[in-house]
N, C-alpha and C positions, 0 to 999 in steps of 0.2 A: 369179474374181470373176463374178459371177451379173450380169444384162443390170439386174437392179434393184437392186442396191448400184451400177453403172455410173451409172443414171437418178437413184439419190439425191447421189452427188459431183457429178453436172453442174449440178441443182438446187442444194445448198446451196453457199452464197459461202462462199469463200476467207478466212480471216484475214487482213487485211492487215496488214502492220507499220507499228507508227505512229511516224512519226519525227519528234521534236520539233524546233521548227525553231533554228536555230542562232541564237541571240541574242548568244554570248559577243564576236563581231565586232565587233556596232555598239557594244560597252560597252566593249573595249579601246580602236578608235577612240579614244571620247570621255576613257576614259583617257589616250593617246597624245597627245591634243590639248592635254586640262588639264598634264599633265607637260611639254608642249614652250611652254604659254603661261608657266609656272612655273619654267622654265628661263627662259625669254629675261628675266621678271621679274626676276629673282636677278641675272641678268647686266648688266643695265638699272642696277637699283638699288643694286649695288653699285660700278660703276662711277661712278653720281651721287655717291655718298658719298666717295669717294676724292677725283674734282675736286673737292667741298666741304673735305674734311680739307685737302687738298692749299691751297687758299685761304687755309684758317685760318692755316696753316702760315704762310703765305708776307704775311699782314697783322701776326702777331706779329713773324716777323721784321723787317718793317718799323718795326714799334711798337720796337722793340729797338734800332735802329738809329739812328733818328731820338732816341729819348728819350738814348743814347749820346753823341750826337753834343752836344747841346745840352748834356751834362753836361760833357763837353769843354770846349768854347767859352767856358761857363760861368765853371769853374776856370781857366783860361788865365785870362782878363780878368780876375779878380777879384784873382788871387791872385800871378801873374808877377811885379806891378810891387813888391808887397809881401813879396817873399825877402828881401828885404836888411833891410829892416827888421823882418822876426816871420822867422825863419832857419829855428823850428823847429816850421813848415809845408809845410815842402820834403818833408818824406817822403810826410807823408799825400796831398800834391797828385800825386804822382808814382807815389803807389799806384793814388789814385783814375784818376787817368790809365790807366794800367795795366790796371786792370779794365775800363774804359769800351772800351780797345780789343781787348781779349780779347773782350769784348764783340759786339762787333762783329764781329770775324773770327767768329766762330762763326754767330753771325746771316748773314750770305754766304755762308758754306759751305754753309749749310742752303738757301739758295736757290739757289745756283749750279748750274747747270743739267749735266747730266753726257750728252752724247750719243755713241754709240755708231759705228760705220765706215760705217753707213748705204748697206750694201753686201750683199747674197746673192745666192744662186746655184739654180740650175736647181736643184743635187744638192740645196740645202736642201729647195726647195720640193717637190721628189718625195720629202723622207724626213719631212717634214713636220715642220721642226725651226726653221721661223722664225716670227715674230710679223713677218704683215705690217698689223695694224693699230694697229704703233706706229710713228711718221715715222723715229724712229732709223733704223729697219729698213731703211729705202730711199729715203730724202733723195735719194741719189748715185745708183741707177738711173733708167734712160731707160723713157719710159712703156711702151715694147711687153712692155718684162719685169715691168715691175710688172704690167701687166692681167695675163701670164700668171701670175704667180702669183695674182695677185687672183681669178682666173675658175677658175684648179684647188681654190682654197679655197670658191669657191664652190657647186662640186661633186660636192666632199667632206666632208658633214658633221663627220665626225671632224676630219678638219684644220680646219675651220670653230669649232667648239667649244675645241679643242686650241689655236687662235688666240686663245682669247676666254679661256680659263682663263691661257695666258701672261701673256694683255693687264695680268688682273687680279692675277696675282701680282705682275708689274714694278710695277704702282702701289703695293700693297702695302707694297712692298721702299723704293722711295723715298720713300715717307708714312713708313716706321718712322729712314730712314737722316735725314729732314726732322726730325722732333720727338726726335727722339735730338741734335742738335748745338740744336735749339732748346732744349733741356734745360740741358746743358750751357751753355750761355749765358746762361740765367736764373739756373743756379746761382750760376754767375761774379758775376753783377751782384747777384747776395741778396747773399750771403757779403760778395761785396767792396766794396758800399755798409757794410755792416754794418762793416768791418774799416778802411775809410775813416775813418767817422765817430770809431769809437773812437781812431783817431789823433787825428781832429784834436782831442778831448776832452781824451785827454795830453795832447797839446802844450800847450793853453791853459791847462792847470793846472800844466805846469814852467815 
């Protein structure tokens, strides 16, 4: 190379490479953010909705209960003193009885409460196979074992979330195990007001 192609490369600049700057970050970021505010949303609210169902649940059955109850009372007093004299009343009153307390059992089962040993274990919480954000779970432990598992769930998202997806299946399960016997019990009380009445319709017509 000759001393003036030497003096022309010192002279002319260099191509620099131009590097775009990396923007893909701050947009996953705010990706990452929106998906974890939209997570805890979903978990939030569906959560709300369960204690709501869960409510309804639990005022029908009451509704069931009480309107039973007065159907009872009802027939008792009306109709007891007057066996002997209208004889063939006795069925249907013993029907309607019958249903009114079918009735009923079913309506309490739907709300009776079903709680669990209210007991885990170290091995659970390191295999990350308990839900400790239901009281079932740990009624019966002493606090130092609860914070620890509380504080390993805190530390581990996956177990943290994997808590929160249990939470929401267990309500789930007893919202569907709730209006399944509430079901059942409204049938009871259709059907067998219905099968009542037309008793008593016989009777007063033989």
């Amino acid at each position: 190379m000759t001393a003036s192609e030497i003096a022309d490369n010192l002279m002319t600049p260099k191509a620099v490479e131009h590097k775009e700057p990396k923007v893909g970050y701050a947009s996953e970021f705010k990706k990452s953010k929106h998906h974890l505010a939209g997570v805890q949303t979903m978990f939030k609210n569906s959560s709300s909705n369960h204690q709501r169902l869960s409510m309804m649940a639990d005022n029908k059955a009451f509704i069931m209960i009480t309107v039973n109850s007065i159907i009872i009372s009802v027939a008792i007093g009306l109709f007891i003193g007057k066996f002997v004299q209208i004889p063939h009343i006795i069925w249907p009153t013993i029907l309607l009885v019958l249903v009114n307390i079918a009735a009923i059992i079913y309506s309490v089962l739907a709300t009776r409460p079903n709680i669990p040993k209210g007991t885990f274990t170290r091995e659970q919480v390191d295999n990350k196979t308990v839900n400790l954000l239901f009281f079932g779970s740990y009624y019966k432990m002493t606090l130092p074992e609860y914070e620890y598992g509380i504080r390993q769930m805190m530390d581990d998202s996956e177990f943290l979330y994997g808590s929160l997806i249990k939470d929401i299946y267990w309500q789930g399960k007893t919202l569907g195990r709730k209006f399944r016997l509430l079901r059942i019990s409204y049938d009871i009380f259709m059907y067998g007001i219905a099968l009542s009445v037309a008793g008593y319709l016989i009777a007063s017509f033989t």
